[in-house]
Every structure is written in C-alpha cells, then in structure tokens.
The first five atom37 places (N, CA, C, CB, O) and aatype in JSON, in Angstrom:
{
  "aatype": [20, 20, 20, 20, 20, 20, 20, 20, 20, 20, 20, 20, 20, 20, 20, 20, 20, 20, 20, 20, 20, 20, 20, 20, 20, 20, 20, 20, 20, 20, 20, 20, 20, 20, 20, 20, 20, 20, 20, 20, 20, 20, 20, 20, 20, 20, 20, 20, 20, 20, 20, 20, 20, 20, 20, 20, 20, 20, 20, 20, 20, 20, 20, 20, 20, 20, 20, 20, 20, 20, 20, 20, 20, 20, 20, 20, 20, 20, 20, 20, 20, 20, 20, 20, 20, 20, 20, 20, 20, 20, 20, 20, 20, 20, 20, 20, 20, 20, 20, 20, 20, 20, 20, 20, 20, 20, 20, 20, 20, 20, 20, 20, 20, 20, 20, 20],
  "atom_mask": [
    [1, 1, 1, 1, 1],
    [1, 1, 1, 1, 1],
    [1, 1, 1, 1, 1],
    [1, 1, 1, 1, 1],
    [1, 1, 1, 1, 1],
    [1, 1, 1, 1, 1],
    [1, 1, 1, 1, 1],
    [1, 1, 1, 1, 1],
    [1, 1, 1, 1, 1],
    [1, 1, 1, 1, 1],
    [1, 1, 1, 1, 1],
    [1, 1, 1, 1, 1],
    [1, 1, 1, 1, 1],
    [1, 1, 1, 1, 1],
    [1, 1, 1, 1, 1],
    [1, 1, 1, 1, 1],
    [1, 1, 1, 1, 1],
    [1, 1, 1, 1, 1],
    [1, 1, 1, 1, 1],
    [1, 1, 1, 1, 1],
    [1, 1, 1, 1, 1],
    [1, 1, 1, 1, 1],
    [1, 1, 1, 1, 1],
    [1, 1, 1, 1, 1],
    [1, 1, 1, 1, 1],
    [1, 1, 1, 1, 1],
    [1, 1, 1, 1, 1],
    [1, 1, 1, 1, 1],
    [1, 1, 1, 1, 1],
    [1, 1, 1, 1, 1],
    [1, 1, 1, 1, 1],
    [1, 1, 1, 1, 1],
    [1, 1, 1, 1, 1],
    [1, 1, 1, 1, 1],
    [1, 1, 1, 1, 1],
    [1, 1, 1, 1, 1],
    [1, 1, 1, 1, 1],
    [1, 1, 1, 1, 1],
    [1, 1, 1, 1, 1],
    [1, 1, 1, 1, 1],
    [1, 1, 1, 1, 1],
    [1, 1, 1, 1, 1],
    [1, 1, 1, 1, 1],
    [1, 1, 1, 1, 1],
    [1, 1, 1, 1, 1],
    [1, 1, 1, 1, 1],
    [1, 1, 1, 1, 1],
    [1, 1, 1, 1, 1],
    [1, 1, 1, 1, 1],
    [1, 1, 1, 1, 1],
    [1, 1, 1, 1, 1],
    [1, 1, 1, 1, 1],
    [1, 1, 1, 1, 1],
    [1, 1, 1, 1, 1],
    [1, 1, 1, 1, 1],
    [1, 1, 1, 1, 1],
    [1, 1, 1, 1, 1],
    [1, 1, 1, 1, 1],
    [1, 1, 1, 1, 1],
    [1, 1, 1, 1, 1],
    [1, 1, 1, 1, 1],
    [1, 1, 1, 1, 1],
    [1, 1, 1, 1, 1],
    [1, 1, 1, 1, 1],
    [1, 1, 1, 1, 1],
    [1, 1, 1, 1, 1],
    [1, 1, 1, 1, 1],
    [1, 1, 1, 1, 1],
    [1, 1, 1, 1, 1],
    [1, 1, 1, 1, 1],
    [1, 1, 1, 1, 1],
    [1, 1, 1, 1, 1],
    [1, 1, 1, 1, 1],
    [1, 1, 1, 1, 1],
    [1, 1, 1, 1, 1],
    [1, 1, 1, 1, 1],
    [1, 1, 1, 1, 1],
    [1, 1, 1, 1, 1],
    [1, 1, 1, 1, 1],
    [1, 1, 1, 1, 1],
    [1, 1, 1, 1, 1],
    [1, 1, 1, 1, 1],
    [1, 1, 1, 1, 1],
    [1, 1, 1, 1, 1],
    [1, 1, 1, 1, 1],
    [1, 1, 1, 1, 1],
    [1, 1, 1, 1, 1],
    [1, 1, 1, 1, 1],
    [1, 1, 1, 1, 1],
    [1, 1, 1, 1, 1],
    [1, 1, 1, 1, 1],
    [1, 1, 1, 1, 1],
    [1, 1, 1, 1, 1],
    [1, 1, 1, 1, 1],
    [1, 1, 1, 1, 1],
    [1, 1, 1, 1, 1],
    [1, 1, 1, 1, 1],
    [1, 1, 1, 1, 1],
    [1, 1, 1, 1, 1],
    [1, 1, 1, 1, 1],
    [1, 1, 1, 1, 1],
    [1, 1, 1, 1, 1],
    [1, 1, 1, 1, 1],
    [1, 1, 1, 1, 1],
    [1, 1, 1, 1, 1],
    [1, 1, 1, 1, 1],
    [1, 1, 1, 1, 1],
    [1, 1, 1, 1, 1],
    [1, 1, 1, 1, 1],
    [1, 1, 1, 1, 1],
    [1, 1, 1, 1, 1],
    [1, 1, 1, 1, 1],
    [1, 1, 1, 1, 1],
    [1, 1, 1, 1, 1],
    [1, 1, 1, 1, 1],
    [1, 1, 1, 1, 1]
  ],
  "atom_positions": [
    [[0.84, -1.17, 0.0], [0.0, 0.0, 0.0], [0.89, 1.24, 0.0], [-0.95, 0.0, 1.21], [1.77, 1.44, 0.83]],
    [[0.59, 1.97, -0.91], [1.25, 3.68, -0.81], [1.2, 4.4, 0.65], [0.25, 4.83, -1.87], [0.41, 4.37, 1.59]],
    [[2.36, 5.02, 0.39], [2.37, 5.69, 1.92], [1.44, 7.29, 1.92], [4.31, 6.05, 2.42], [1.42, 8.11, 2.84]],
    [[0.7, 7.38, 0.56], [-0.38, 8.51, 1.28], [-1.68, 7.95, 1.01], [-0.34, 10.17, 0.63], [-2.64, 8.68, 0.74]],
    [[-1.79, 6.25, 1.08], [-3.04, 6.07, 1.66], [-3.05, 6.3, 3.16], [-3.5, 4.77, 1.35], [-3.82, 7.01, 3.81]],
    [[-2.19, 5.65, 3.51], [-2.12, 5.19, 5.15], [-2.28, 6.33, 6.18], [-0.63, 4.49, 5.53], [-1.94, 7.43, 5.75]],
    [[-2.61, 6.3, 7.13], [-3.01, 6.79, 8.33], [-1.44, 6.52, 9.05], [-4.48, 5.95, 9.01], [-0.82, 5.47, 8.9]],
    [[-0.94, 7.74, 9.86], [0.26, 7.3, 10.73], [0.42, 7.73, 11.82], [1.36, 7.5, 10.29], [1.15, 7.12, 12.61]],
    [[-0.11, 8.75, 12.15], [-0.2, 9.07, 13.39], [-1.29, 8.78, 14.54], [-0.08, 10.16, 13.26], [-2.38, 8.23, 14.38]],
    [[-0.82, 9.21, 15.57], [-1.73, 8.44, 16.33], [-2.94, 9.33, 16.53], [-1.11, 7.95, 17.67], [-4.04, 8.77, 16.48]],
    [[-2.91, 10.64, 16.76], [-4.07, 11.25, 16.68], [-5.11, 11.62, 15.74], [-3.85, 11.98, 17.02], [-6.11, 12.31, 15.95]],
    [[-4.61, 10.89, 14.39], [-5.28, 10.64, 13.12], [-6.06, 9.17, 13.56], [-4.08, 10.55, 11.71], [-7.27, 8.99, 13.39]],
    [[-5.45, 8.52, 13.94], [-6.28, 6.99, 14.71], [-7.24, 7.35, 15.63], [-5.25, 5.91, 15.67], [-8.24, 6.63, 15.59]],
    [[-7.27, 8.68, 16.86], [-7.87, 9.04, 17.69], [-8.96, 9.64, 17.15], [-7.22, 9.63, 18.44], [-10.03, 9.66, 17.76]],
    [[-8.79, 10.18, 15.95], [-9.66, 11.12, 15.55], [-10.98, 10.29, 15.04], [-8.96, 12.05, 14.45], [-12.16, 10.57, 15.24]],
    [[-10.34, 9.07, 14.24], [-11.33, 8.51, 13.67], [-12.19, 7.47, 14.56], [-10.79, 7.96, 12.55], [-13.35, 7.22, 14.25]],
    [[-11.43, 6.74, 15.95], [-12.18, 6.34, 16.68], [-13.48, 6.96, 17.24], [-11.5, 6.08, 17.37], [-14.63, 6.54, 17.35]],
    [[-12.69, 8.49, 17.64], [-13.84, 9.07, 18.4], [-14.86, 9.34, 17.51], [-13.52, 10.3, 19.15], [-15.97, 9.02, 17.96]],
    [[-14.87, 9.9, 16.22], [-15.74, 10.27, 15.34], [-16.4, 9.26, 14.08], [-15.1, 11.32, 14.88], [-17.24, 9.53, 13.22]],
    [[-15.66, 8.04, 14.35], [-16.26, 7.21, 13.24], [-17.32, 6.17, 13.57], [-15.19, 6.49, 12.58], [-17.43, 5.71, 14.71]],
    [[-17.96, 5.87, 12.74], [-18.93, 4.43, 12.56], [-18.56, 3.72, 12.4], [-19.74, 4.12, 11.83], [-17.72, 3.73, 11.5]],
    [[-18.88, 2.1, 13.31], [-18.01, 1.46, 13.34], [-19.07, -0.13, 12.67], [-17.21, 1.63, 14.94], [-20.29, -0.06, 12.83]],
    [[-18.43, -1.5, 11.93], [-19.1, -2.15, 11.42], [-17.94, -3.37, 11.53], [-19.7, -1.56, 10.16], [-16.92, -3.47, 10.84]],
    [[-18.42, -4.3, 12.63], [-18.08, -5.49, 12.92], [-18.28, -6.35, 12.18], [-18.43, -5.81, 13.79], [-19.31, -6.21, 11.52]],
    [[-17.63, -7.36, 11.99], [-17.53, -9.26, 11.68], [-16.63, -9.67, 12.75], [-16.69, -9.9, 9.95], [-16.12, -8.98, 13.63]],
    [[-16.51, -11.03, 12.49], [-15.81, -11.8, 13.63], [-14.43, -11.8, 13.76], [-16.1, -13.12, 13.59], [-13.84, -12.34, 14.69]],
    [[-13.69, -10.96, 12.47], [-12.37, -11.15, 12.41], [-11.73, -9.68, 12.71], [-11.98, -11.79, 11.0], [-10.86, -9.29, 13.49]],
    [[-12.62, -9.01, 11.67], [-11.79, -7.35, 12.36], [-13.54, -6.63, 12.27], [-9.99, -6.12, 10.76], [-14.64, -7.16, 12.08]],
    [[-12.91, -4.63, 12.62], [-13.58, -3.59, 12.69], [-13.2, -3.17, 11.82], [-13.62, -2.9, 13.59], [-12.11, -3.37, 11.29]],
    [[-14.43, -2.17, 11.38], [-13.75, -1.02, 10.53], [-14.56, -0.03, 10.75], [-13.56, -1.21, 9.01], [-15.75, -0.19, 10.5]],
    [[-14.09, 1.19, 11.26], [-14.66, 2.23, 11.55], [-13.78, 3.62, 10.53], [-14.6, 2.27, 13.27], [-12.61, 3.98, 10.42]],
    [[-15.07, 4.08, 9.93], [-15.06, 5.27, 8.93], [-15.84, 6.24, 9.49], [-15.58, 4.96, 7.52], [-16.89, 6.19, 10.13]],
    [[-14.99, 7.37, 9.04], [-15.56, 8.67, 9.03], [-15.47, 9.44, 7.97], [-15.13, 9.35, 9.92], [-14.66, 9.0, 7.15]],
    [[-16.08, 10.59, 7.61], [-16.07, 11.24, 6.41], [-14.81, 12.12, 6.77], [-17.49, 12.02, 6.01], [-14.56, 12.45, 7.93]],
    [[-13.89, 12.55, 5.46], [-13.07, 13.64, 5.71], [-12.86, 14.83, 4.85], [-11.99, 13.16, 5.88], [-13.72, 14.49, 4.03]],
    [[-12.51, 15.73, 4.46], [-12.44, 16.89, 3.12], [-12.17, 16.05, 2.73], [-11.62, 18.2, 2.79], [-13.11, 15.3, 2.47]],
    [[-11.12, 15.68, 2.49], [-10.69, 15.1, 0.91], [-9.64, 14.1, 1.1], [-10.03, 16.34, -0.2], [-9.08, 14.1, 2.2]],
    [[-9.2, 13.06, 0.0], [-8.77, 11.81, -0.03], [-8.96, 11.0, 0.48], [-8.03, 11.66, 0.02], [-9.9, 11.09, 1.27]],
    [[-8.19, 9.58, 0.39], [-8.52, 8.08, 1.23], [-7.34, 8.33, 1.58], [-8.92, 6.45, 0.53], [-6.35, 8.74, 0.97]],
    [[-7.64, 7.9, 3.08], [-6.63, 7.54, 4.3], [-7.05, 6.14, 5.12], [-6.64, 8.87, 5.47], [-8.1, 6.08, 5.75]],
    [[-6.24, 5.17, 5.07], [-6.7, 3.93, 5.87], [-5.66, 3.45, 6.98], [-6.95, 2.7, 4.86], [-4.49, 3.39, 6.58]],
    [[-5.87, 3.15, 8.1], [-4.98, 2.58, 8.96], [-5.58, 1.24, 9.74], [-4.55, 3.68, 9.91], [-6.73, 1.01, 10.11]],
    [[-4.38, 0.47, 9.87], [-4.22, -0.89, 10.22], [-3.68, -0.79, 12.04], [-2.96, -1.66, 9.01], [-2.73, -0.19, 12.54]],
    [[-4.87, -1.75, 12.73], [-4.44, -1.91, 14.03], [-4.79, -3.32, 14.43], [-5.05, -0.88, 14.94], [-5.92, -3.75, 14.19]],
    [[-3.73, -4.19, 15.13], [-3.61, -4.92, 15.52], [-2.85, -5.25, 17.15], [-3.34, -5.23, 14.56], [-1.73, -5.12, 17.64]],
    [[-4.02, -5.68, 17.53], [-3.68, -5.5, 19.98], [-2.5, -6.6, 20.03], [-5.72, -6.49, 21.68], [-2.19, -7.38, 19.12]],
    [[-2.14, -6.53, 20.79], [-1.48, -7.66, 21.28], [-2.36, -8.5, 21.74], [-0.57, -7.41, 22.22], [-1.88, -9.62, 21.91]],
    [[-3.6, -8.39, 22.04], [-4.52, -10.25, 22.03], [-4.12, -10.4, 21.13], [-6.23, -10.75, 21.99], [-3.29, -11.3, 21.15]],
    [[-4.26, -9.98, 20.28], [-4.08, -11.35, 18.55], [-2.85, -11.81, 18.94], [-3.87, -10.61, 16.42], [-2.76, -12.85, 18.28]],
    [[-1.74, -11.7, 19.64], [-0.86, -12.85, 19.85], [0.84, -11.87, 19.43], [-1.45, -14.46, 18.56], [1.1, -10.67, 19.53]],
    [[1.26, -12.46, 19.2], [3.02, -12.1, 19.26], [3.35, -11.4, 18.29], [4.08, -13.28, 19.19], [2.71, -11.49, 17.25]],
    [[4.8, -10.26, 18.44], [4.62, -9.78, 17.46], [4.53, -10.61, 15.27], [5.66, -8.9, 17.98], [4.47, -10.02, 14.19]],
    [[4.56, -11.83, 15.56], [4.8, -12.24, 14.05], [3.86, -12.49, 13.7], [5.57, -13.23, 13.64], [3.79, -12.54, 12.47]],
    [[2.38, -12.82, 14.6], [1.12, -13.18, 13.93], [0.88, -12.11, 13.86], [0.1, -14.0, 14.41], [0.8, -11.76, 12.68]],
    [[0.63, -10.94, 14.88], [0.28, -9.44, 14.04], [0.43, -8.88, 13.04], [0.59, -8.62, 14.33], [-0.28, -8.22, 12.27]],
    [[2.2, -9.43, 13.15], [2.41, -8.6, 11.84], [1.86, -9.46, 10.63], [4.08, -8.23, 11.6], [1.87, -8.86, 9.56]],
    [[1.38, -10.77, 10.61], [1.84, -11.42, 9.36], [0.11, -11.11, 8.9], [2.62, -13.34, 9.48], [-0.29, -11.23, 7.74]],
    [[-0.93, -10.59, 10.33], [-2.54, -10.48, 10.24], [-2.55, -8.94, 9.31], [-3.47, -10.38, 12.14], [-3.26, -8.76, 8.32]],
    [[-1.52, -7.83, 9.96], [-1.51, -6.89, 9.32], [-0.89, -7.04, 7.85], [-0.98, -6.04, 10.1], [-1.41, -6.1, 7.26]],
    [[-0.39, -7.43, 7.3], [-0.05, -8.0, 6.01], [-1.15, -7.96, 5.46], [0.54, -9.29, 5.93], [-1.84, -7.16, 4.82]],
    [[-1.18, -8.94, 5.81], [-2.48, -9.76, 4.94], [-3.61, -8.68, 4.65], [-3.3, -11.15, 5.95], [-4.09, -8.58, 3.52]],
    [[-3.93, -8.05, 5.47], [-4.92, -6.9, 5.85], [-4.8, -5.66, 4.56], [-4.4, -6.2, 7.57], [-5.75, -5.19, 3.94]],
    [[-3.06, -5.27, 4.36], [-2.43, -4.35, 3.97], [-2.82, -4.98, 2.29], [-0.81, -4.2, 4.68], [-3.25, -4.29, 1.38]],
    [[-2.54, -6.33, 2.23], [-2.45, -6.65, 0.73], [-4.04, -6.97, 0.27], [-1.34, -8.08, 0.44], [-4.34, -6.82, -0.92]],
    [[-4.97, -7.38, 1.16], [-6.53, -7.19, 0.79], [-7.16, -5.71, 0.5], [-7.36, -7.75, 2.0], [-7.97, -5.54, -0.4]],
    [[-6.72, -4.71, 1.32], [-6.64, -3.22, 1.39], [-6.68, -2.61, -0.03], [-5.32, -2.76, 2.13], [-7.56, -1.88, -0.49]],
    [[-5.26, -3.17, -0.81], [-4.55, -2.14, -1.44], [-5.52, -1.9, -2.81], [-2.89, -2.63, -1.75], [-5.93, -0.8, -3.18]],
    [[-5.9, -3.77, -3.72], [-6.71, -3.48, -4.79], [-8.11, -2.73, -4.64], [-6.9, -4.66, -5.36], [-8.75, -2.27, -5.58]],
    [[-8.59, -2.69, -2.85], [-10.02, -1.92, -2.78], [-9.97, -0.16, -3.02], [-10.67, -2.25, -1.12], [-10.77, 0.67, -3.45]],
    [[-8.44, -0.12, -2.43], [-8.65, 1.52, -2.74], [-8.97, 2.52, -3.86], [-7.7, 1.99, -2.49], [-9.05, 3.72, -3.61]],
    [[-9.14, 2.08, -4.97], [-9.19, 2.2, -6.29], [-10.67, 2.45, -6.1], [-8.62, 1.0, -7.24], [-11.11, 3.32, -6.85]],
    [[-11.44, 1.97, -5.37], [-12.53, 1.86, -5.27], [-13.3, 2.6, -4.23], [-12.62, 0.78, -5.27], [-14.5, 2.42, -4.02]],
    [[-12.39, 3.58, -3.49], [-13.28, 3.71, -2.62], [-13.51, 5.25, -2.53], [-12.88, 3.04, -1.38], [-12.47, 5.91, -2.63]],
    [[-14.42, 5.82, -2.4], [-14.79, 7.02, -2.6], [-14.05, 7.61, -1.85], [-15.99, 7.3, -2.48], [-13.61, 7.19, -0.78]],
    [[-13.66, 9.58, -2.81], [-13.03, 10.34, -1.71], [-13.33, 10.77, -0.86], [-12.61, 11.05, -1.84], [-14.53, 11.04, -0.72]],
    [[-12.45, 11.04, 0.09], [-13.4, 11.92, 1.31], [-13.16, 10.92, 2.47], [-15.38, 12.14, 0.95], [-13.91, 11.12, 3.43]],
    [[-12.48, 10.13, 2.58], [-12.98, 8.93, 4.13], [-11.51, 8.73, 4.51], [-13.97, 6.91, 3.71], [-10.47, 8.84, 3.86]],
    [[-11.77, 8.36, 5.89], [-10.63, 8.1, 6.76], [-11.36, 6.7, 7.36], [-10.21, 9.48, 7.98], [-12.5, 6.68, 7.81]],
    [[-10.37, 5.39, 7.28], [-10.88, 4.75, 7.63], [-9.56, 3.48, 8.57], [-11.79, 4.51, 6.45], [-8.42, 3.24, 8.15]],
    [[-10.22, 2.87, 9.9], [-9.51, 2.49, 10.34], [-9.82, 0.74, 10.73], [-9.29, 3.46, 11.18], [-10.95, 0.47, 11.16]],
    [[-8.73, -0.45, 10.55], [-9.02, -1.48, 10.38], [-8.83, -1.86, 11.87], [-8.35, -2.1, 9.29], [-7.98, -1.16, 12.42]],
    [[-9.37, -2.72, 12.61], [-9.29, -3.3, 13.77], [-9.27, -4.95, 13.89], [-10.33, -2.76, 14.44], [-10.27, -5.57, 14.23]],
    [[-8.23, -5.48, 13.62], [-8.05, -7.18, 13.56], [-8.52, -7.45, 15.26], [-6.0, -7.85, 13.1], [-8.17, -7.01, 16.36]],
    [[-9.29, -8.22, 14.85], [-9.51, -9.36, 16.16], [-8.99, -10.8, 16.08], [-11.08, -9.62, 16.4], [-8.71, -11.31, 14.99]],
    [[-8.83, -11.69, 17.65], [-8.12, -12.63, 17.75], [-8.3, -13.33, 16.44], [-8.39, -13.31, 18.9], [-7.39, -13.64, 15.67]],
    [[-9.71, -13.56, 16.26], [-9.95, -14.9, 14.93], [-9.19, -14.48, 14.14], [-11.44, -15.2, 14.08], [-8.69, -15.46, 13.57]],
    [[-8.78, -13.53, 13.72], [-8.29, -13.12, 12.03], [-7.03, -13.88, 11.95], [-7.93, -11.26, 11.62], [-6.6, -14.05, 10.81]],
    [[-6.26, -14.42, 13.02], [-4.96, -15.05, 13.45], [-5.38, -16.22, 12.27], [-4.71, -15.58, 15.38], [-4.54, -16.26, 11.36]],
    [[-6.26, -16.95, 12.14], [-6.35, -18.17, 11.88], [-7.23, -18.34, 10.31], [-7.02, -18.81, 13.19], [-7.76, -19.3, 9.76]],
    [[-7.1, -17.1, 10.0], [-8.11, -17.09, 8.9], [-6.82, -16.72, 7.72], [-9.6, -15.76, 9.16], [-5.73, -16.21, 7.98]],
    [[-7.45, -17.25, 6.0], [-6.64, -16.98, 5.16], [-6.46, -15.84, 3.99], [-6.63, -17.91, 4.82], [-7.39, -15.03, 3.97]],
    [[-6.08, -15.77, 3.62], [-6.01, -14.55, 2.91], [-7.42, -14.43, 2.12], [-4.7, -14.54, 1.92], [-8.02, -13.37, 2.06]],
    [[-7.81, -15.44, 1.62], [-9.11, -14.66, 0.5], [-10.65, -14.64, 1.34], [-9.41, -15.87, -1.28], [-11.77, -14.25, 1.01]],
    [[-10.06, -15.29, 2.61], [-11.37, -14.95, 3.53], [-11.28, -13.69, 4.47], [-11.69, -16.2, 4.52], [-12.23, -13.33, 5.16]],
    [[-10.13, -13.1, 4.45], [-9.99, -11.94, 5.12], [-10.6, -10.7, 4.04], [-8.35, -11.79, 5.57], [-11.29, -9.71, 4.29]],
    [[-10.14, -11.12, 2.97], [-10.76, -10.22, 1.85], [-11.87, -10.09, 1.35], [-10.33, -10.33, 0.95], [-12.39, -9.02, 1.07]],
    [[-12.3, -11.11, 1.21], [-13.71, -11.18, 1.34], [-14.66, -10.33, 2.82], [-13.88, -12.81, 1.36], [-15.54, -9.48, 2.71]],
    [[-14.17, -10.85, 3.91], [-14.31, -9.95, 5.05], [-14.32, -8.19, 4.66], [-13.02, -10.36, 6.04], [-15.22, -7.36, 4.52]],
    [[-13.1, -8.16, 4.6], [-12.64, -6.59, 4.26], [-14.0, -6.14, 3.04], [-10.61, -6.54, 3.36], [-14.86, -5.31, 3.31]],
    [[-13.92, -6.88, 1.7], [-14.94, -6.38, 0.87], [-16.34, -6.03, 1.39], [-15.09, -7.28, -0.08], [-17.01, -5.09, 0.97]],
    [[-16.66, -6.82, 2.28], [-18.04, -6.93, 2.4], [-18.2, -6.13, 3.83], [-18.58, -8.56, 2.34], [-19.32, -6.04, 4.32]],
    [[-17.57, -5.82, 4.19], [-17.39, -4.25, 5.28], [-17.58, -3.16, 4.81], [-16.07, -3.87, 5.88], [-18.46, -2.37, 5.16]],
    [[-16.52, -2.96, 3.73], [-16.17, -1.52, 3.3], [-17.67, -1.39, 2.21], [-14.27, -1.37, 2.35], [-18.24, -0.32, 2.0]],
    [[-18.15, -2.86, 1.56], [-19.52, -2.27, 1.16], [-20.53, -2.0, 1.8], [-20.04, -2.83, 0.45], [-21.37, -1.21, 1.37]],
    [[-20.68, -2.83, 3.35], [-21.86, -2.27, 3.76], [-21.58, -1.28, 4.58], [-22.71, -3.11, 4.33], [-22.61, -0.85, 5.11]],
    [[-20.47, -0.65, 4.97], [-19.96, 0.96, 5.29], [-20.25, 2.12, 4.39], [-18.46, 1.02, 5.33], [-20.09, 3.22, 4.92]],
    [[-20.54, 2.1, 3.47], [-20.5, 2.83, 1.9], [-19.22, 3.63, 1.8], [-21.86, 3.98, 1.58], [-19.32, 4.77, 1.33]],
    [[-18.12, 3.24, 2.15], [-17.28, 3.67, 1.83], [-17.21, 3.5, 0.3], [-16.42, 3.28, 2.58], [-16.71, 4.52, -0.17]],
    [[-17.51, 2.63, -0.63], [-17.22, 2.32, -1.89], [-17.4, 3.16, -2.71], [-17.72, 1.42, -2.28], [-17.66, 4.21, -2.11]],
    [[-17.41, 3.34, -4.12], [-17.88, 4.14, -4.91], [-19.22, 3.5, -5.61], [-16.8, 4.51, -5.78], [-19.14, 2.27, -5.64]],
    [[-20.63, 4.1, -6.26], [-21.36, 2.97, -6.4], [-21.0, 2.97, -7.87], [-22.95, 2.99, -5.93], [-20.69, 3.83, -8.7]],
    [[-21.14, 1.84, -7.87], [-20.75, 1.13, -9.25], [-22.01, 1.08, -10.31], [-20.26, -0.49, -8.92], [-23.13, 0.64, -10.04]],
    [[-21.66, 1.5, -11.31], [-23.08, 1.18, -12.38], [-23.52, 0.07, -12.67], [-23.02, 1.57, -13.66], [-22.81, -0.9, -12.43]],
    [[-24.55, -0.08, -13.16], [-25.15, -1.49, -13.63], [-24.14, -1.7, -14.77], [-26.93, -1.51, -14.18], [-23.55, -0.84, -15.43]],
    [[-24.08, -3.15, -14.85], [-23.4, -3.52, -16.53], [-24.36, -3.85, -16.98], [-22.27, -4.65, -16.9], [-25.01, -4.29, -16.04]],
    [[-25.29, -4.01, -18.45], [-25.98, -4.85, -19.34], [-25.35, -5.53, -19.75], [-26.56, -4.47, -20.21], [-25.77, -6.35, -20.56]]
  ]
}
C-alpha cells in the first residue's frame, strides 16, 4: 500500500475512533468517518491477537486485501481497520472477502453502475 493512503499518526487513529462508525464481523472492525478530501486507511492490531509475528503477518495480509479496494473507494474517508483474535487463523481470500463486504456495507465504496 502507498504511503499517502495510510493513516500514521496516532491522533489521526484518535480522531477517527472518536468520530467514526463502526461495522463489525468476527475477524476485524472497521470504523469510517467522512473527511475533506482523499482516502486515508490505517491498520491496528492488539497484542490479544498474539506475538509480534502473527500481528504482523494479520496486518499484512490486511495491507495486501486493502490495497486493490482503494481504487474503489470514494473520496473523502478516513478509515480504520481493527483485527480481532480470529483473524490469526483465517486466510487470505477470507480476510478479503471480510474486508470487501465491510467496506460495502460501510459505503465507503464508490457505487458502481449497472453492466448490461
């Protein structure tokens, strides 16, 4: 993922907790808020999910499901990912699938036209 999608500071994380909507599944969160302008996304993973190598390897995974949605997602949003324990054990095209079907029923997306 490009480094001016991402979210890096911490009071950019604060901002969007306190002010965003938030939309659970069993593996992560994702809480969005509207912003002026561009996509900004950030990745968080607790130490429940376990040591630093499953975090990192959950945030990966997270980072590389992320990257083809941004193309897609309308301007204007700040949005922040929240891995939970399960995501430890889950695989890449079910995390993505996860991730897809968040960020659509968030409307973060752009809407897409009908095809004939």
């Amino acid at each position: 993922m490009q480094k001016r999608y991402r979210l890096r500071k911490n009071r950019e994380f604060q901002w969007v907790y306190r002010r965003g909507k938030s939309y659970p599944s069993r593996t992560m969160v994702l809480i969005c808020v509207r912003a002026r302008s561009g996509v900004r996304i950030g990745f968080a993973v607790g130490k429940k999910v376990g040591g630093s190598v499953k975090r990192n390897r959950v945030k990966r995974l997270l980072k590389e499901n992320a990257r083809p949605l941004m193309g897609q997602v309308a301007p204007g949003w700040r949005i922040v990912i929240v891995a939970r324990e399960a995501a430890v054990g889950e695989d890449f095209a079910s995390l993505g699938r996860t991730l897809g079907m968040l960020m659509k029923k968030s409307g973060v997306m752009k809407t897409q036209a009908v095809e004939g």
